[in-house]
C-alpha positions in Angstrom: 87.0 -82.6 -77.2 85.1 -80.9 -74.1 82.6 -78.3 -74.6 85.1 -75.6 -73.4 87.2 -75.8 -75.5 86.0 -73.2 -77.9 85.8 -70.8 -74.9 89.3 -71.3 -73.8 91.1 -70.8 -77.4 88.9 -68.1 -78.2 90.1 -65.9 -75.4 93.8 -67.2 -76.0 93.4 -65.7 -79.3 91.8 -62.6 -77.9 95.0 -62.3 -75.6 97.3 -62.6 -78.1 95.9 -60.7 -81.0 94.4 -57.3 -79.4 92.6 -55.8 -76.2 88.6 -55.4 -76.9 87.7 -52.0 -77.2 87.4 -50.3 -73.8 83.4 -49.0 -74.8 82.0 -52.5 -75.1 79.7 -53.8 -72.9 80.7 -54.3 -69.4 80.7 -58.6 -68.5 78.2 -60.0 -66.4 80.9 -61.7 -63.7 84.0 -59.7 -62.3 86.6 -59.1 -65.3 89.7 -61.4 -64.2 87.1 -64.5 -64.5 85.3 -63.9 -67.9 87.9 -61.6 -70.1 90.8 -59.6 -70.4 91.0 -55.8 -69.5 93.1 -52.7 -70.5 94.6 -53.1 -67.4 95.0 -56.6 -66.9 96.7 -56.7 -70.3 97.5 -53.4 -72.0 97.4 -53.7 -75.8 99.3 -56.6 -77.9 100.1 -56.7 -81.0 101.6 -59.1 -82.7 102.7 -60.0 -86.3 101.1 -62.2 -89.4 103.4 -64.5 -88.9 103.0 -65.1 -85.0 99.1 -65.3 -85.2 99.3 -68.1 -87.9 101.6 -70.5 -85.8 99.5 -69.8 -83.0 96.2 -70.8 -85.3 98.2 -74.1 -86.4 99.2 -74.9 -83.1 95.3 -74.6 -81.6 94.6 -76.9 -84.3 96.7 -79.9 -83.7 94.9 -81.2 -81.2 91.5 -80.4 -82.4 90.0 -84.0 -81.7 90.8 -84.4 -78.1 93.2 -87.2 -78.8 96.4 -87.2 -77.2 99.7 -86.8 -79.1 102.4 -89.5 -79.2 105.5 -87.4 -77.6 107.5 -87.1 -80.5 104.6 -85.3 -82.9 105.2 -81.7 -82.8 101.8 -80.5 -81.1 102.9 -77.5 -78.9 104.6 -75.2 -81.5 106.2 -72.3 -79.6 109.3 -71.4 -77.5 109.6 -72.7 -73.8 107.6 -71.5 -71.1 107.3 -72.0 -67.4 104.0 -73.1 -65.5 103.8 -73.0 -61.5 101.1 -75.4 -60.2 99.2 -76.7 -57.1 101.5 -79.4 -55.7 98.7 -82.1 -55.8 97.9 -81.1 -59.3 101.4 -80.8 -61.2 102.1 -84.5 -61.9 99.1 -85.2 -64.1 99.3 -81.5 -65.7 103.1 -82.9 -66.5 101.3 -85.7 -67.9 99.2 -84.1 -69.7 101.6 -82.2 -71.7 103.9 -84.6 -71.9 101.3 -86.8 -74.2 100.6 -83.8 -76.0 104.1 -83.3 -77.0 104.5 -80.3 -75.1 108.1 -81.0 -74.0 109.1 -77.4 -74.0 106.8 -76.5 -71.6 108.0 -77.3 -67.7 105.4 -77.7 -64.9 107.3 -76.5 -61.7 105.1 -77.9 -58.3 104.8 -74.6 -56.0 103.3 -74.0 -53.4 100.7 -70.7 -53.6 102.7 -68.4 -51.3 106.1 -69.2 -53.2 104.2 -66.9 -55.8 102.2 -64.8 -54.0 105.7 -62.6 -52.5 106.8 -62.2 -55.6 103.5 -61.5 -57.1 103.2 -58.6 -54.8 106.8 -56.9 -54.8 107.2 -57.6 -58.6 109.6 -59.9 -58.8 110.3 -63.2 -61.0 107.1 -64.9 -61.9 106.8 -68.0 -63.9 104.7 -67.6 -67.1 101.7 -69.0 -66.3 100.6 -70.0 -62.6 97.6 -72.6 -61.5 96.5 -72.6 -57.8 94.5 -74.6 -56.5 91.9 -71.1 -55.8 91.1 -68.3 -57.1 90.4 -67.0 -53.4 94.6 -66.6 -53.4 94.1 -63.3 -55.2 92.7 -62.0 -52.9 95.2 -61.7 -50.0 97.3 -59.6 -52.0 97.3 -56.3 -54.4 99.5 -57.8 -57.6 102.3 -55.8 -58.7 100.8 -56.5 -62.2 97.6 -58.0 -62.4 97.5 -61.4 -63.6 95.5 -62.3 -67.2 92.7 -64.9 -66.3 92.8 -67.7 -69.3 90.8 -70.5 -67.6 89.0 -69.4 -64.6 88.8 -73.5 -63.7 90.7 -76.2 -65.1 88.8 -78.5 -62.9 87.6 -78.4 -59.5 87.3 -80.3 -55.9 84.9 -79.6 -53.0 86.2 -79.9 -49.4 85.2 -82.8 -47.7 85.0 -84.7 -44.4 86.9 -87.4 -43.9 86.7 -89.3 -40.9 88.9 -92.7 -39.9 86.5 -94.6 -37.6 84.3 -96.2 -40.2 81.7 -93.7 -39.4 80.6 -91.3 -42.2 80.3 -87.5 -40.7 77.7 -85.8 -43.0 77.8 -82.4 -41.3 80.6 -80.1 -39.7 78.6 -80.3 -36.5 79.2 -83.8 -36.3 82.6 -83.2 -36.9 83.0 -80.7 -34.1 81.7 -82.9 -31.5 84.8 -85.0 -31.5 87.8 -84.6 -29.7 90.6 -85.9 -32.5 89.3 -83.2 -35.3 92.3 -82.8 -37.6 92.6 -79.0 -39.0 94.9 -77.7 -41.5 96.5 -74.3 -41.3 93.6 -71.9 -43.0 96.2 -69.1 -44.0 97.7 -71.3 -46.5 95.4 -74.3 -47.1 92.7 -73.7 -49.1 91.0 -77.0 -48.0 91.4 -75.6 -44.2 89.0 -73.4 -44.8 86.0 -76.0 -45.2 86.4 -76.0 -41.8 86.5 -72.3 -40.7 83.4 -71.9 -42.5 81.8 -74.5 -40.8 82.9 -72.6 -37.6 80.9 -70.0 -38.4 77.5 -71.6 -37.8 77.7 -72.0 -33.9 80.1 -69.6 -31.4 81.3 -73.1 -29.6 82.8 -74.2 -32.6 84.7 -70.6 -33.4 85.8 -71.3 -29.4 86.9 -75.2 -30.4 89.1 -74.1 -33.1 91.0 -71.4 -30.9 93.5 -73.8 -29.5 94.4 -74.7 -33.6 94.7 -71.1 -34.2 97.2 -70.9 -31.5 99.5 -73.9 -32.8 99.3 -73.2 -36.0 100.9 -69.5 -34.8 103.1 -71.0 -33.1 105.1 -72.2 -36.6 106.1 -75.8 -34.4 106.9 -78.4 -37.0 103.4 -80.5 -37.5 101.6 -77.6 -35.9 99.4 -77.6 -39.0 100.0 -80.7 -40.7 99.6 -81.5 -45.0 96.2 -82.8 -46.2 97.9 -85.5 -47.1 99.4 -86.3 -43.6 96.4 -85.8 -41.9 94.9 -88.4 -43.8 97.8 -90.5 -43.2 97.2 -90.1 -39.6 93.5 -90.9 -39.9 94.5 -94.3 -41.5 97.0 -95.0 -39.0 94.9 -94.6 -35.7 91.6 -95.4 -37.1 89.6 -92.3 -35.8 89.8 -89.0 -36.1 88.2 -86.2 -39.0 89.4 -83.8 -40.8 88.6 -81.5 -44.0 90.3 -81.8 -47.2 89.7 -81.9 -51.0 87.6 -85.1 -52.8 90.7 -85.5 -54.7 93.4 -85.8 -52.0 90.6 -88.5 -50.5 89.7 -90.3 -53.4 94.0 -90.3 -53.9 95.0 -91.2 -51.1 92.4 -92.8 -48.6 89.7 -93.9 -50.8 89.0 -96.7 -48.2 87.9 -93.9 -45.6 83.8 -92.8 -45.3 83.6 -89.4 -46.9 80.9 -86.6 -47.5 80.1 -83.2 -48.3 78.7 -81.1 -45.3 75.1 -80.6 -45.7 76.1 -77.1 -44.4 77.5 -76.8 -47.6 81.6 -76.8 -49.0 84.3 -74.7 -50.1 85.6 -75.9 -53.7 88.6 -75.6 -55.1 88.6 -74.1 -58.5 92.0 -74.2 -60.1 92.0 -71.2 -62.2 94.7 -71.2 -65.3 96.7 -67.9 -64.5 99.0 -65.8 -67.0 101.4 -64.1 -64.6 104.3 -63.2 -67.5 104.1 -59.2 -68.4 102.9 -57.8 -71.8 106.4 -58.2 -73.4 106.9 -62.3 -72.3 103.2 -63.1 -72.9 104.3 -61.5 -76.4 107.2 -63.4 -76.9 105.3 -66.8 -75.9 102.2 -66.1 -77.3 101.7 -69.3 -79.5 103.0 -71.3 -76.6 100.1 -69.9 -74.5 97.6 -70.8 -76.9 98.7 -74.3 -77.6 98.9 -75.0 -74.0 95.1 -73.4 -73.7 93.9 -75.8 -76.2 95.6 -79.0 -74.5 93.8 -78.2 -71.4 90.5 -78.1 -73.4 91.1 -81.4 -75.1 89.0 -84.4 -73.7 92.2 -86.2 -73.1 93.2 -83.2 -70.7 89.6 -84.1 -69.0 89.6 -87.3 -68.6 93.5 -87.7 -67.3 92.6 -85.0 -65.0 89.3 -86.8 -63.8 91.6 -90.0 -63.3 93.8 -88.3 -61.1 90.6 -87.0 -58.8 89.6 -84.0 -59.5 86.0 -82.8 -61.2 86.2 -81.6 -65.1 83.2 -80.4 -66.8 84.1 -82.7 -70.1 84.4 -85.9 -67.9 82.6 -85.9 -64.8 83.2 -87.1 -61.2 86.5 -89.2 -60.4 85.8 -92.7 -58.6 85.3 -92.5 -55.8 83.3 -89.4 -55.6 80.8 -88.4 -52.5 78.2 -87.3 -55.1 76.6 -83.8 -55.4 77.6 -81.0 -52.6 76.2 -77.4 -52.3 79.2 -74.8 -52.6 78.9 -72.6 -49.6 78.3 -68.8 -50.7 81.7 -67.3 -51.6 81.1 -64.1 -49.8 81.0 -66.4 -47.0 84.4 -68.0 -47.5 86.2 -64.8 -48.2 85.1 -63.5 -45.0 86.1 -66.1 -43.2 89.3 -66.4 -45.0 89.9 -62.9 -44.3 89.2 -63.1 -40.7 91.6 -66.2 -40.3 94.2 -64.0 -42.1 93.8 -61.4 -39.9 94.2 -63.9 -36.5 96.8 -66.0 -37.9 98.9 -63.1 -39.7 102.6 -63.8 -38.6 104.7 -60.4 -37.4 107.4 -59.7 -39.8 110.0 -57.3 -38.4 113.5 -55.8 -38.5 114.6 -54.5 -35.0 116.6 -51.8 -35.4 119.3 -51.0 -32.1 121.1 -47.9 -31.4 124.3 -48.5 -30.3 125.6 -45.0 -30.0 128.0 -44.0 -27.0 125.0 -42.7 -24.7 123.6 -46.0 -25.1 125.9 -47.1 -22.4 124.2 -44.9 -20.1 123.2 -45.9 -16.8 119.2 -45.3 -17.0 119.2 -43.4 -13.5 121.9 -41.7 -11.5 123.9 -44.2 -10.1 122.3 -47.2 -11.5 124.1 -50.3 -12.4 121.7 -50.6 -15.6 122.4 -49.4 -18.9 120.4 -47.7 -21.9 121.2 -50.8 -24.0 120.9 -53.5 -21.4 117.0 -52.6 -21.1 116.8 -52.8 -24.4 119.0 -55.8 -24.6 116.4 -57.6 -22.0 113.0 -56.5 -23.9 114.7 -57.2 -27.9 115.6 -61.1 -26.3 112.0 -61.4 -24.7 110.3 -60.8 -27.8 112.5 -63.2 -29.5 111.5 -65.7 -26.6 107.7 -64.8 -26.7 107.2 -64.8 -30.6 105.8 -67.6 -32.2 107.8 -69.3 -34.9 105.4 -68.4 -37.2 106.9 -64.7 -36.6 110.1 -63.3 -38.5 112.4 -61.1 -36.9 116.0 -59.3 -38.0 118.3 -57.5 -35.8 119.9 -54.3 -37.0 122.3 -52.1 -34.9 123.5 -48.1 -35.7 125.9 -45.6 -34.9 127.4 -43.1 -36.9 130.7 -44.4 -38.5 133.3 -42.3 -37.8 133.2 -43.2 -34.7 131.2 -45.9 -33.6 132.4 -49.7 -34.0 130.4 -51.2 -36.8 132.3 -50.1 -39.4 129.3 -48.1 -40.7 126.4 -46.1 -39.8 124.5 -49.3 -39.4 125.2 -53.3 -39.9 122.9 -56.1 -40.3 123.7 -58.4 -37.7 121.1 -61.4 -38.4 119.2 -61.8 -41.4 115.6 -61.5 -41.0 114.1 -64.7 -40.8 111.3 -67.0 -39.0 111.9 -67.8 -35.4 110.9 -71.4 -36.5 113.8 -71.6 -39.1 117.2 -73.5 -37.9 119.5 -71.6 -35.4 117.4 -67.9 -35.6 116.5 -67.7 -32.2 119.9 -68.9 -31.4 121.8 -66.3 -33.9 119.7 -63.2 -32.4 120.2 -64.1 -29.3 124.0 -63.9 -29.6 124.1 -60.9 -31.2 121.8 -59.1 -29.0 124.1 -59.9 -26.1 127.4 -59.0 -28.0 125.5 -55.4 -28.7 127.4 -54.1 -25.2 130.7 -54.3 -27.1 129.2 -52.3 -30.0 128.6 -49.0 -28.3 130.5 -45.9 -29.6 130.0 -42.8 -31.5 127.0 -40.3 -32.6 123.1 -41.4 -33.3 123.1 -41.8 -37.1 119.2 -42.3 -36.9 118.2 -40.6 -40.2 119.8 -43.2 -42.6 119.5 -46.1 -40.5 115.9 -46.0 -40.5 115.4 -45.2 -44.4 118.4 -48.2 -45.1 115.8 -50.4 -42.8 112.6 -48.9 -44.3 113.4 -50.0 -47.8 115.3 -53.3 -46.9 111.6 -54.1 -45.4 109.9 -52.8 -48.4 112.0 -55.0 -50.4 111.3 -58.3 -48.1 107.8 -57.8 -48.0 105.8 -60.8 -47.1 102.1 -60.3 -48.2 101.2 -62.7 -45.6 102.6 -60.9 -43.1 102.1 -58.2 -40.6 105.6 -55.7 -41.9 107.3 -53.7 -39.7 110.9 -51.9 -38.6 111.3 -51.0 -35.0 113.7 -48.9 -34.3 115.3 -48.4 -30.7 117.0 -45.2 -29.5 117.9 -42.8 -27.1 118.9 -39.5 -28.9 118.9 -37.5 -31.4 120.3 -38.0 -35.1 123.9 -36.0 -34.6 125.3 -37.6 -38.0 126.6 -34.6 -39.5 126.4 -36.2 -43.4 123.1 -37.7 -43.1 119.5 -36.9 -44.1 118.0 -34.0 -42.8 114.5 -34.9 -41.3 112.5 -33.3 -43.8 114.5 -35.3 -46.6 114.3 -38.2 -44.6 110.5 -37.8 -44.4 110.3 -37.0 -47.7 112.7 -40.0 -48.6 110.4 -42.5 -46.9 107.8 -41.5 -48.6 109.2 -41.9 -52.0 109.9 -45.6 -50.8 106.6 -46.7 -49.7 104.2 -48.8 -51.9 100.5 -49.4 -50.9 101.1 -52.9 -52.6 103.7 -53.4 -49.7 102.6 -51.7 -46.7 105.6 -51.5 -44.1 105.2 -49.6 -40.6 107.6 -47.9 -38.2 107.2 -48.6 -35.1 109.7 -46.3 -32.6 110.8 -46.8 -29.4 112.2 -44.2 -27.3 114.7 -45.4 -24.5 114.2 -42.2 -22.0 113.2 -39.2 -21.9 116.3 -38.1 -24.0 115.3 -39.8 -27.0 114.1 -37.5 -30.2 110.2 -38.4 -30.0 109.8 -35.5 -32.9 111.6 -37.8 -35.0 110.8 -40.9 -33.9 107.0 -39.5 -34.5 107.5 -38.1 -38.0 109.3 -41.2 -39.3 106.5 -43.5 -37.9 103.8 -40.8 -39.3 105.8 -41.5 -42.6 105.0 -45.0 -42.9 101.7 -45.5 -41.3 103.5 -46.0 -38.1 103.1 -45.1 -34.2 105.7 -43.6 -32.1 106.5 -44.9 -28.3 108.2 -43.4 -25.0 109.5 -45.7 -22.1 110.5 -42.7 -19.9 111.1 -45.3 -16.7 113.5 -48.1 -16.9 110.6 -50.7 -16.5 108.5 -49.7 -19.3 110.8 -50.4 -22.5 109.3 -54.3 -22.4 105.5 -53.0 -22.0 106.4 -50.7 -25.1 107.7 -53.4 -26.9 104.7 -55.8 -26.1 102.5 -52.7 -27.0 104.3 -51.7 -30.5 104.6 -55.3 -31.6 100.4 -55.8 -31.3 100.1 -53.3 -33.3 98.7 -54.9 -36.7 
């Protein structure tokens, strides 16, 4: 049995029986790596009964041997555990010797559960990424329990295809075929971000990635295990990605940790269920914490390539690394964020009767065609990377939609099948939508909370809203409710702007302004016929 494995069960049993007392000393590491908290985990209490099937469980795999599948190790009711893609199979395994058959490993990918770890939605039980640096891009709905702050670990390495081995990231950013991995949503990419860091001229070498990777084009930011694939198949090239997707899939390639030092993956062992499921599974948890410790769990996971503190280095290994400081790597990883952070966005049209407006006395141009033109270039100019909805409003009794808005395309990447395609039809069939009043008010609080409830914490969040008047809906909102409404429906865990646009001097900037002040927005005027696209270029940088 490894050396942890006291640890692990100890604070399984902590979890499940009570909260430590809120007085005792503070722990010398930050909380959600060493031990529970009163916030992390409110109090639990369960029964007699519950705690002793949870003690018998911990205790049937006391001597680190595996169980045959049909011996009833894992005692407990069925429970649901998200992990790293590259990990899942041999955590499957693992159980799977163990007789653990009623607990299902699901392979997901880490922003599958950051979305609806941030908007509170479904979670699986338990959740194992491959870092604990996800956390950090997001404020949790409910904060997750730390049970294992590492299963087992891999340092980022450099993997090169020439036969040559590249001991340094500076010898990797003198050549030309350097592989890189999108950072946003690769742990492993961020080996090489950090190694940016050291010289300006490398920061300037990895613009051009930055700018594919944005662009959400298929390949733009190709798998660790692709890039790989690539470096096999043309013989040159390096790259950056973990020991264990090396030793796994091109152990015949030179490897080496950057004497700059690495970024590791940790693989921390995550309960995402609330107070009431981790209740309800409680002796599940804890048998699943003491498979983990056993030596079997150590040496199956050290066979599939990854480091364990019970059973060493896989083979082939590159030896000992230094791990780069993680203040370091957070900073980098939050700058990355910040330069890669897709635009996320409902565009919101009015298509009231004085959109049809000519924009000028005796002009041929319309009120909608303007913004027709500047809603089609953005969806032109957006990367794929970007999302983007299209919305149109009137007030019903008169207007042709039916209702005081409708939600004419889904919002979606640009990059996804057919989106560009879909909003550009619609935005062109807007012309036969015009009719009836400006029902503003309740258009932009049906869009402010349909945002709210799509966040993407890896996004940039935003509803623009385009329009020429004033709200004249005579059953709507008031603006003071309205304000007061929007307010109600924000969430600092989900941070959503609006962004208005106002076609004309005739548009309600008082409203446009107090809805945007609302949300953390800004409020814009295009008063001349060639300024609604410089508007929308300048409301959409906004981040």
């Amino acid at each position: 049995m490894s050396d942890k494995a006291d640890i692990s069960t100890s604070k399984a049993l902590a979890i499940i029986e009570s909260e430590e007392p809120a007085e005792q000393a503070a722990p010398s590491e930050p909380a959600r790596k060493l031990q529970p908290t009163r916030e992390t985990i409110g109090v639990i209490a369960v029964a007699a009964g519950v705690l002793a099937a949870c003690l018998v469980a911990t205790a049937l795999v006391a001597d680190g041997k595996p169980a045959t599948s049909g011996s009833r190790t894992c005692l407990g009711p069925p429970m649901t555990v998200a992990v790293a893609p590259e990990a899942a199979t041999v955590v499957g395994d693992i159980l799977e010797e163990a007789g653990c058959g009623q607990i299902e490993v699901q392979p997901t990918k880490a922003d599958q559960v950051l979305q609806p770890m941030a908007v509170g939605g479904d979670l699986p039980d338990m959740w194992i990424p491959d870092s604990s640096l996800w956390l950090e891009r997001i404020k949790p709905a409910v904060e997750p329990v730390t049970l294992r702050a590492s299963m087992a670990s891999s340092p980022v390495v450099l993997v090169s295809g020439d036969g040559l081995t590249r001991t340094s990231y500076a010898e990797a950013f003198i050549e030309d075929d350097l592989l890189v991995g999108d950072p946003q949503r690769m742990m492993s990419a961020l080996g090489t971000v950090v190694g940016s860091r050291e010289e300006p001229r490398y920061e300037t070498k990895l613009e051009p990635y930055a700018e594919r990777i944005a662009s959400g084009a298929e390949g733009a930011a190709p798998t660790d295990t692709a890039r790989l694939a690539e470096l096999q198949t043309a013989m040159s090239g390096v790259t950056a990605t973990s020991e264990q997707q090396w030793s796994t899939y091109a152990p015949q390639l030179k490897a080496s940790a950057p004497k700059e030092g690495t970024v590791v993956l940790d693989y921390p062992v995550l309960i995402t269920a609330d107070s009431s499921r981790r209740n309800a599974i409680a002796s599940t948890i804890t048998a699943f914490a003491r498979v983990l410790d056993s030596g079997a769990a150590d040496t199956s996971l050290t066979q599939a390539g990854f480091r364990t503190a019970g059973a060493g280095k896989p083979s082939p290994n590159v030896g000992a690394f230094t791990q780069v400081d993680s203040a370091a790597v957070a900073e980098a990883a939050s700058e990355w964020n910040a330069k890669l952070r897709p635009t996320r966005t409902i565009a919101v049209v009015d298509v009231s009767g004085s959109m049809a407006w000519p924009t000028a006395l005796g002009s041929d141009t319309t009120r909608l065609r303007l913004t027709q033109a500047a809603v089609s270039e953005a969806v032109e100019l957006l990367p794929g990377s970007a999302a983007l909805g299209l919305w149109a409003f009137s007030e019903k009794t008169e207007g042709e939609l039916g209702g005081d808005h409708a939600v004419l395309v889904p919002t979606r990447q640009l990059a996804s099948n057919n989106q560009r395609a879909q909003l550009t039809g619609e935005i062109a069939g807007l012309t036969a939508r015009t009719g009836g009043g400006t029902a503003l008010h309740d258009s932009a609080l049906a869009a402010y909370r349909a945002a709210v409830a799509s966040y993407d914490p890896l996004a940039s969040n935003s509803v623009l809203i385009f329009t020429d008047g004033t709200n004249d809906d005579p059953d709507s909102l008031d603006l003071t409710e309205l304000v007061g409404q929007l307010k109600a429906a924000s969430d600092p865990r989900r941070p959503v702007r609006v962004l208005g646009v106002g076609i004309t001097a005739d548009a309600d900037m008082g409203a446009l302004r107090a809805i945007a002040d609302a949300t953390g927005g800004a409020a814009y005027v295009a008063e001349r016929p060639e300024d609604v696209g410089t508007v929308l270029r300048e409301a959409l940088e906004q981040r």
